[in-house]
Each structure stands twice: as structure tokens, then as C-alpha cells.
N, C-alpha and C positions, 0 to 999 in steps of 0.2 A: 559405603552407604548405597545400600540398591537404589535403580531410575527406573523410575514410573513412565508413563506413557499413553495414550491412545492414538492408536493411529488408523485413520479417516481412508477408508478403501471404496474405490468406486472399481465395479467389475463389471466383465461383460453381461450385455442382457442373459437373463434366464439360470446364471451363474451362482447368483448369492448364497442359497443353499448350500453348495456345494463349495465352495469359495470358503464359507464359515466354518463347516465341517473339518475340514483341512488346516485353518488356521487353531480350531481346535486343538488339534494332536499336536501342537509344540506346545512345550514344555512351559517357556517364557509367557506364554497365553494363558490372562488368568480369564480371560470372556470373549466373545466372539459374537456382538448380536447384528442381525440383520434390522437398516433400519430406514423411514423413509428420506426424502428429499436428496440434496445433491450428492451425499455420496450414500452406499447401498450396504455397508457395516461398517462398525464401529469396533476394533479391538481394544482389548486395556491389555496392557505387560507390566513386567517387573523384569528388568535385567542388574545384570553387575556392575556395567558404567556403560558410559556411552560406544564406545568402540564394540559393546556386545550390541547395544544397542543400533547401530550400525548396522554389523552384520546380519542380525535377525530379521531385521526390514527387507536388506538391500539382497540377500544371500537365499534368503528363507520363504519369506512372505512377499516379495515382489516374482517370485521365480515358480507362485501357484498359479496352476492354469487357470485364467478368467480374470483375473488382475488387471486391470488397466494403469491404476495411480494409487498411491500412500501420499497421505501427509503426516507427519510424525508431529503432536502435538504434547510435548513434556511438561511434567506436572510442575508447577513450582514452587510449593507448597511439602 
């Protein structure tokens, strides 16, 4: 059963755009919006379990320039 997700990205000032853009181009990324108050996007995914789920965060999406923090918020539903 696929895992769902959003995960909560606060990035360097001036970055968001560009930050988005980038989280874009993976595959597991079904949105990427830029949005206000404390954190500066909001991603939704779809992976195969959590070990992808893992990876993609820790490997993928924390290793784009302007990243500062994820928090991984799994659907449970």
C-alpha cells in the first residue's frame, strides 16, 4: 500500500521558488506549493513504504540548496 505525506519545509530566505521548483522534478512529488507563516512550502508525496519514504526526505529533499528543515507529516487516513 503506497504512504502518503506532506512534508513541511522552511528554506533559506529568498529560496522558496527555487526550493519548489526543484522539489518539483522528483518523481515522488505529487505538489510543491509555496506558502505563508512558519514554514515556506508545503510538499504532498506518494512513496512505496516508509524506508522510501526515508530516503526521499533525508537523501533527496533535505540535500536541495536552501533547505533548512522537513518535518514529515504522514497521512493516516
Amino acid at each position: 500500500m503506497p504512504t502518503k505525506a506532506f512534508i513541511l519545509i522552511e528554506v533559506q530566505v529568498g529560496r522558496a521558488n527555487q526550493v519548489a521548483g526543484s522539489l518539483r522534478l522528483l518523481p515522488e512529488v505529487s505538489s510543491a506549493e509555496v506558502v505563508t507563516g512558519t514554514f515556506d512550502i508545503i510538499a504532498s508525496i506518494t512513496v512505496s513504504d516508509m524506508a522510501a519514504m526515508a530516503d526521499l526526505v533525508t537523501s533527496q529533499m533535505q540535500s536541495i540548496r536552501g533547505v533548512i528543515k522537513t518535518i514529515t507529516c504522514v497521512t493516516a487516513g
